[in-house]
C-alpha positions as CSV (number, residue, x, y, z in Angstrom):
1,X,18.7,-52.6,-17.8
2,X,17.2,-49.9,-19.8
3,X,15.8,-46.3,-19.0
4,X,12.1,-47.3,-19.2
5,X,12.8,-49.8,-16.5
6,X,14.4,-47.4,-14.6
7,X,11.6,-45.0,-14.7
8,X,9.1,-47.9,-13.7
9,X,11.4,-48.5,-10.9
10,X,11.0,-44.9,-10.1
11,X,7.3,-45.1,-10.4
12,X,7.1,-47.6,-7.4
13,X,9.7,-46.1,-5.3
14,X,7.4,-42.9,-5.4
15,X,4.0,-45.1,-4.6
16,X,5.0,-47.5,-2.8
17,X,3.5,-50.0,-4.7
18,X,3.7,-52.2,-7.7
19,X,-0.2,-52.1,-8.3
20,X,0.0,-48.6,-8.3
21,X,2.9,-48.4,-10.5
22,X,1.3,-50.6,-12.8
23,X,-1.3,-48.6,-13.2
24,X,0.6,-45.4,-13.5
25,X,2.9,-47.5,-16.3
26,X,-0.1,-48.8,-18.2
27,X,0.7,-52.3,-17.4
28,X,0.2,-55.4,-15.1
29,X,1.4,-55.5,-11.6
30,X,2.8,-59.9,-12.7
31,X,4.6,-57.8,-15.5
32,X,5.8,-55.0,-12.9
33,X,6.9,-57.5,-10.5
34,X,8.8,-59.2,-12.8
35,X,10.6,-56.3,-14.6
36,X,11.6,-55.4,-11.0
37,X,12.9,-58.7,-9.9
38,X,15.1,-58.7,-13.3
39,X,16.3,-55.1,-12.1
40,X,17.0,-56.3,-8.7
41,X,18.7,-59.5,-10.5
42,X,21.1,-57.4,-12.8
43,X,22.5,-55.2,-9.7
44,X,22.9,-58.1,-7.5
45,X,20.7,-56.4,-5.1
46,X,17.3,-56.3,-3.5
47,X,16.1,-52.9,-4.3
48,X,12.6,-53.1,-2.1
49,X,11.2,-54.8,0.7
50,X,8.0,-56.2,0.0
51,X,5.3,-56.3,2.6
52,X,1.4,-56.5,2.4
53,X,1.3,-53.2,2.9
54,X,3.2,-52.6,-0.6
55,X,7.1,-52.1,-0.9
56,X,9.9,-49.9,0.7
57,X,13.1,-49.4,-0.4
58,X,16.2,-51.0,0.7
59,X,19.3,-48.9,1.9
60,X,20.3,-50.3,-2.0
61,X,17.1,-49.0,-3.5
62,X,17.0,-45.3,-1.8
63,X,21.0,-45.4,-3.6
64,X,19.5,-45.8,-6.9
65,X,17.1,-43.8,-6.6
66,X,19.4,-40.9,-6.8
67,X,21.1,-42.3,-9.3
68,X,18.3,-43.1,-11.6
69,X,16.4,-39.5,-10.9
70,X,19.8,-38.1,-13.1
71,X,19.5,-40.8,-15.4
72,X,16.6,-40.3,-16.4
73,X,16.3,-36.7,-16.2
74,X,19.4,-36.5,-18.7
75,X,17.6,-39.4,-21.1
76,X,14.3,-37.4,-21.2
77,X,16.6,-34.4,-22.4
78,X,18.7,-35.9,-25.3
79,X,15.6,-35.3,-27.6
80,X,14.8,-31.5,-27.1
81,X,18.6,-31.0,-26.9
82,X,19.2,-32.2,-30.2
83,X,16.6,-30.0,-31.4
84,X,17.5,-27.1,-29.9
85,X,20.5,-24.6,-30.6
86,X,23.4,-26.0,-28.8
87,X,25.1,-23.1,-29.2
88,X,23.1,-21.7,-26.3
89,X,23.0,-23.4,-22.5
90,X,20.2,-25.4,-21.8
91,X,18.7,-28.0,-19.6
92,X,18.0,-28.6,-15.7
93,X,20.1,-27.1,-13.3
94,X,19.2,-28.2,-9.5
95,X,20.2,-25.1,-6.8
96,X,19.6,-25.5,-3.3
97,X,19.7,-22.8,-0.8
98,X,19.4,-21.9,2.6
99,X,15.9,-20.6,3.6
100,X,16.8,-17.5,5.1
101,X,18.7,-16.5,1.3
102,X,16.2,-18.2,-1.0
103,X,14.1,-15.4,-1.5
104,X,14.8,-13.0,-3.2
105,X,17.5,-14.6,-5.0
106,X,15.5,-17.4,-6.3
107,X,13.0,-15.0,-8.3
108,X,15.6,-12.8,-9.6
109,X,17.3,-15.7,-11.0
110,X,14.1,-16.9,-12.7
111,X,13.6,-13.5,-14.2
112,X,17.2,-13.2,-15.5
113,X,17.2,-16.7,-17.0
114,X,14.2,-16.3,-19.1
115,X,15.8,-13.0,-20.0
116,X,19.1,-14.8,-20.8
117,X,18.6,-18.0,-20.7
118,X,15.6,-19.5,-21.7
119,X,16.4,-23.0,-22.4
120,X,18.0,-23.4,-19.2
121,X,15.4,-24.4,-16.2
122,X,15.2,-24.6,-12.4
123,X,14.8,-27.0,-10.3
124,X,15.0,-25.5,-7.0
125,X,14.8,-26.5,-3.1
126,X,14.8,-25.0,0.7
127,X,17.5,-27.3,2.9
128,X,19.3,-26.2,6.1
129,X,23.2,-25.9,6.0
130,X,24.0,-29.6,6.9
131,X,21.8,-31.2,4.4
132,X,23.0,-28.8,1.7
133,X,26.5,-29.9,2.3
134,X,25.6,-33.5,1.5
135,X,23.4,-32.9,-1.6
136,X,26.4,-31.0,-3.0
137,X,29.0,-33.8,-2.1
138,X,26.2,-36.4,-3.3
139,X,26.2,-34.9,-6.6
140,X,22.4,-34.5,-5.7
141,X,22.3,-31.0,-7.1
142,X,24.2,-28.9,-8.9
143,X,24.4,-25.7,-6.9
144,X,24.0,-24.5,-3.4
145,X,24.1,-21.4,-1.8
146,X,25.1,-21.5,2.0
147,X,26.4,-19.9,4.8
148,X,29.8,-20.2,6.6
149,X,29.6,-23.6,8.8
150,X,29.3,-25.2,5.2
151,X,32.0,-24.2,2.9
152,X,34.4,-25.9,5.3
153,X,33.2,-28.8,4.2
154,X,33.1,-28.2,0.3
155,X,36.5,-26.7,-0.7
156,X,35.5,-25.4,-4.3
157,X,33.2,-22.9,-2.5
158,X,33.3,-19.5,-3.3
159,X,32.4,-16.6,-1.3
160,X,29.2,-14.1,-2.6
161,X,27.8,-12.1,-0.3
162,X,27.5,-11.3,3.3
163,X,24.4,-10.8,5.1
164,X,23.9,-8.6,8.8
165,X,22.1,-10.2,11.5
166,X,19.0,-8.6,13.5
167,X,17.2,-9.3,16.7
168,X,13.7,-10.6,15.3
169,X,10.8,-9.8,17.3
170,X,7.2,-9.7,17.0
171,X,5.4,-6.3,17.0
172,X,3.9,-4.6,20.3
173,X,7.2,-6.4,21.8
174,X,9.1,-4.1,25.0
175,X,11.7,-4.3,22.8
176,X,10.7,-3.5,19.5
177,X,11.0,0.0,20.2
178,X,15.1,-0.3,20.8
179,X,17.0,1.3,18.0
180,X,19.5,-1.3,18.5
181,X,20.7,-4.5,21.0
182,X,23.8,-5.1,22.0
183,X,25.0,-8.9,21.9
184,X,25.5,-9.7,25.6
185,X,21.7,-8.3,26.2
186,X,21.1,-11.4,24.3
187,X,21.9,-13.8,27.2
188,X,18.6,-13.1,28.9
189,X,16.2,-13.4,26.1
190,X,14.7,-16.1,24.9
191,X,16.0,-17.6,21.3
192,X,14.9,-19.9,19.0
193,X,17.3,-21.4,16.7
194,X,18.5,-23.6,14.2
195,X,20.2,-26.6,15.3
196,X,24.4,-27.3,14.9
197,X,25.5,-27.5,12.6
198,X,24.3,-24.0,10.9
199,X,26.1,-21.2,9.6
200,X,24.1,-18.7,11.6
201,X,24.3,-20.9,15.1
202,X,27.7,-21.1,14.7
203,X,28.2,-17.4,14.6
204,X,26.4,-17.1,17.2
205,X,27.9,-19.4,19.7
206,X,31.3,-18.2,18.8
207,X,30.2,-14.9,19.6
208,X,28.7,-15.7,22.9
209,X,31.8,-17.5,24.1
210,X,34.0,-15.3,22.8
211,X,32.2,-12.6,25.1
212,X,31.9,-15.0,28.2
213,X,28.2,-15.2,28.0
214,X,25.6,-18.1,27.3
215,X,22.7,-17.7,25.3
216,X,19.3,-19.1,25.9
217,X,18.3,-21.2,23.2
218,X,14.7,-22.3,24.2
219,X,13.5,-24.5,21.1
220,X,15.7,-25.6,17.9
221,X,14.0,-25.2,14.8
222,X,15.0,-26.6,11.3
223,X,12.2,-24.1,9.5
224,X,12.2,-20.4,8.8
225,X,8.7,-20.5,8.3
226,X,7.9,-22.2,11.4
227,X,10.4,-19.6,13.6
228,X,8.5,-16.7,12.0
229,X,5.1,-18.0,13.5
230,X,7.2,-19.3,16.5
231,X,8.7,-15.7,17.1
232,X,5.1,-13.8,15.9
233,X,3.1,-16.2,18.8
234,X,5.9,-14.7,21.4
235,X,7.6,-18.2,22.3
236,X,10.6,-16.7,21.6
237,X,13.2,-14.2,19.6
238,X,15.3,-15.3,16.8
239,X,18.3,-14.2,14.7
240,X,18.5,-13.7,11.4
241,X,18.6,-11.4,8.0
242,X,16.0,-8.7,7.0
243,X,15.5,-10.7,3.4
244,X,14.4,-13.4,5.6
245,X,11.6,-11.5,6.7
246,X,10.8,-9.3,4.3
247,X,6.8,-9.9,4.4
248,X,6.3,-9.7,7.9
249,X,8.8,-6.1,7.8
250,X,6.3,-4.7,5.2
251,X,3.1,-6.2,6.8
252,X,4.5,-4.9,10.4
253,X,4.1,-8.3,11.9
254,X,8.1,-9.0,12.7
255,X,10.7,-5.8,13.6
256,X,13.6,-6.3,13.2
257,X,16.6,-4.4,15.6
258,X,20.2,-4.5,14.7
259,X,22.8,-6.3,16.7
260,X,25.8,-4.2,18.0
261,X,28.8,-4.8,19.7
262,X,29.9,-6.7,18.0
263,X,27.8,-6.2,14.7
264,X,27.0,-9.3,13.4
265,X,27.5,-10.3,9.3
266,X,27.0,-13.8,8.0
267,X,28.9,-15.1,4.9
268,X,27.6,-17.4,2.2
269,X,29.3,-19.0,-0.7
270,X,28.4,-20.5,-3.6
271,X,29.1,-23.9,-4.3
272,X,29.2,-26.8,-7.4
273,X,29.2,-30.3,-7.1
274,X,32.1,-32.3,-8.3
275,X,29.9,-34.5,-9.9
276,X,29.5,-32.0,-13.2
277,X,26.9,-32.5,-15.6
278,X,25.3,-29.4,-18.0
279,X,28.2,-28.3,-17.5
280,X,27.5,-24.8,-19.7
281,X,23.9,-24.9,-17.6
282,X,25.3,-25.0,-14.3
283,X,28.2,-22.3,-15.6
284,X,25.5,-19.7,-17.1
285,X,23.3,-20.0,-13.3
286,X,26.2,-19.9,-11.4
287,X,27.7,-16.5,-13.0
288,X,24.1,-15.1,-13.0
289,X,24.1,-15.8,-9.0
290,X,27.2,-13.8,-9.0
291,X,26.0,-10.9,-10.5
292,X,23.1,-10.5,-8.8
293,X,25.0,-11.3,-5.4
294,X,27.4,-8.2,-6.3
């Protein structure tokens, strides 16, 4: 088994097929096939199912895949680490965060680290609480910011910030004029929502049970972007932060009203995966995210 194997491997888990990997390797698909085959040989396991369609992984195959992606990634890197001056961080650090936090933060942390940290990049992704919970314990990535359902799950996390909740609601709406909504007026309205297990549903069914009522949740939606049109086309309200909607606020597309009664904050953390690599990386992004949390 060797790294360039690996990354062939790679190659026709992303097409889908050992002609097109061939192709993309500058080889044969016989010599593809075969390299494969040994692969699958040396684990003891078949890593793809081939049809006539091309080939799909096995449970076994989408395993290594993960695997191999750090593999390689860290292989590619011994080169311009060795040339560069390891007296400063460097390399790929993989953060994750929760849409409705992802931006600003994400840009801010770009401009710091070229500021700071130049040799250090990103590798960044949108994924709601659930999933980021099982990149982290995956070792998948190395950061993730996300609210409060999560860090139950992932005991290193560390609180950062906390973030108020508003009533989001297209413009022209009866109720955009309000200068504020308490939480049982909720129960009537129509709400759209991300699905349990997230940190913001949570919080909110707490707080409608603990006040006897029961929202109306009309459509569960995995996507920020997709509850923004969702709420802008009138199917419903949603929940959630003023960063979240920061476009639409400016554009005065989205208004958002605060919630009272009780007031509503959500809490996010940051959070490292056990599974350290680049270490002094993933130290130098992390205390960066604090600052610019504080």
């Amino acid at each position: 088994m060797d790294i360039d194997t690996l990354k062939l491997f790679l190659s026709v888990a992303a097409t889908g097929s050992f002609s097109r990997a061939a192709v993309l390797s500058n080889s044969s698909q016989s010599t593809t096939s075969k390299r494969i085959l040994g692969l699958e040989l040396a684990l003891g396991k078949r890593l793809f199912e081939r049809t006539g369609r091309g080939a799909r992984l096995t449970e076994a195959g989408r395993l290594l895949v993960r695997r191999a992606e750090s593999l390689v990634r860290d292989a590619d890197g011994l080169a311009s680490a060795l040339k560069a001056d390891l007296s400063q961080p460097q390399g790929t650090v993989r953060l994750v965060a929760q849409a409705s936090v992802a931006w600003p933060l994400v840009l801010q942390l770009y401009r710091r680290l070229g500021q700071e940290f130049p040799l250090i990049k990103l590798q960044v992704s949108e994924a709601p609480t659930r999933q980021i919970v099982e990149m982290i314990q995956d070792g998948r990535v190395d950061l993730g910011v996300l609210s409060e359902w999560g860090q139950e799950n992932l005991p290193q996390a560390e609180p950062l910030f906390s973030v108020q909740m508003f009533l989001v609601l297209p413009k022209g709406d009866p109720l955009a004029s309000r200068r504020q909504m308490p939480f049982a007026k909720l129960a009537g309205l129509p709400l759209l929502s991300s699905p349990m297990p997230n940190g913001a549903r949570v919080l909110l069914e707490e707080t409608a049970k603990h006040l006897g009522i029961e929202l109306n949740i009309v459509m569960d939606v995995h996507s920020i972007h997709l509850t923004k049109k969702l709420t802008r086309e009138g199917v419903g309200y949603f929940i959630g932060s003023r960063h979240s909607i920061t476009e639409e606020l400016a554009s005065g597309a989205l208004v958002a009203v605060p919630i009272v009664s009780p007031t509503l904050a959500l809490q996010f953390y940051l959070c490292a995966t056990s599974l350290q690599r680049n270490a002094g990386a993933v130290a130098a992004v992390a205390g960066l995210i604090r600052q610019l949390a504080r």
